[in-house]
C-alpha positions in Angstrom: 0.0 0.0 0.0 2.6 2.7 0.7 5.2 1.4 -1.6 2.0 2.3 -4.2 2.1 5.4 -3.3 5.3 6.1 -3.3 5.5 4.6 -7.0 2.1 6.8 -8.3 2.9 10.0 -6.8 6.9 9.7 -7.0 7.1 10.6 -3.2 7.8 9.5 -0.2 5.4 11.7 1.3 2.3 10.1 0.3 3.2 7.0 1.8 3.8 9.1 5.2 0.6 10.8 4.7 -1.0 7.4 4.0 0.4 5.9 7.1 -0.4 8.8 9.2 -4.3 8.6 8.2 -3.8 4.7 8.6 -2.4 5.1 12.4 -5.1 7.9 13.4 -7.5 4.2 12.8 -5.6 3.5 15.8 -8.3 5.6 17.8 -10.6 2.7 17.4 -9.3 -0.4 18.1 -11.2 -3.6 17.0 -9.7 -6.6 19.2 -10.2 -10.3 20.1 -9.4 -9.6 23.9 -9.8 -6.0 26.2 -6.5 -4.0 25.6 -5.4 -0.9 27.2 -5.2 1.6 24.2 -7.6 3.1 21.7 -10.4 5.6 22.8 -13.2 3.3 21.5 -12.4 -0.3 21.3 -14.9 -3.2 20.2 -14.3 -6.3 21.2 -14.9 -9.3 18.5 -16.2 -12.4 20.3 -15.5 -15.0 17.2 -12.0 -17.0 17.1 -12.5 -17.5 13.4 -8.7 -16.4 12.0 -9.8 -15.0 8.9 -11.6 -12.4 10.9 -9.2 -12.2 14.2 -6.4 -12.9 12.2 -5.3 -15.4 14.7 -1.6 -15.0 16.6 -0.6 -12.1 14.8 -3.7 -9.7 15.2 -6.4 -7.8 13.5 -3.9 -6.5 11.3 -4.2 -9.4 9.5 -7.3 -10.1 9.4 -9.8 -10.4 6.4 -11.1 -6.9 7.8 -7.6 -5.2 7.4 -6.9 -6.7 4.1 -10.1 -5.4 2.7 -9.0 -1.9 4.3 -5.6 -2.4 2.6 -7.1 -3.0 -0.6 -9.5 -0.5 -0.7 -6.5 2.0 -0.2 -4.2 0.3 -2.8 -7.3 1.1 -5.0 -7.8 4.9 -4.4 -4.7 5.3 -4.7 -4.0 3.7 -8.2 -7.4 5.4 -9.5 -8.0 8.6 -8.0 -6.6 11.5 -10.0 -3.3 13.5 -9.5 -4.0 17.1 -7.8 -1.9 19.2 -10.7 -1.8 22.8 -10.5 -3.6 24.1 -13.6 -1.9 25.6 -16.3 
């Protein structure tokens, strides 16, 4: 996803930009088990790994790669902001 970015707009800064916007998400955490940080946090009460995304976290899950995706697709469609000429 940022490596996309970096590649379409020929700058590291919309990857940072990118992953700024992705860690703000981190306001609302979606979990498996209570944790101690996020403001709002929703617990899911399934042990399915596609949608926990087992050991390694929600970061993997199904619901992250859809998230993923659906970035990696703005980014390769939506059009460059060029000053007019």
């Amino acid at each position: 996803m940022y490596a996309i970015a970096v590649y379409r707009y020929h700058s590291i800064w919309a990857s940072v930009v990118i992953h700024m916007c992705w860690n703000l998400g981190g306001l609302f955490t979606i979990t498996n088990i209570e944790v101690d940080y996020g403001f709002v946090q929703y617990i899911i009460k399934s042990n399915h790994t596609l949608i926990t995304g087992g050991e390694y976290g929600v970061d993997a899950s199904i619901i992250s790669i859809l998230g993923y995706s659906l970035v990696i697709v703005v980014v390769l469609f939506i059009q460059k902001l060029e000053p007019s000429k």
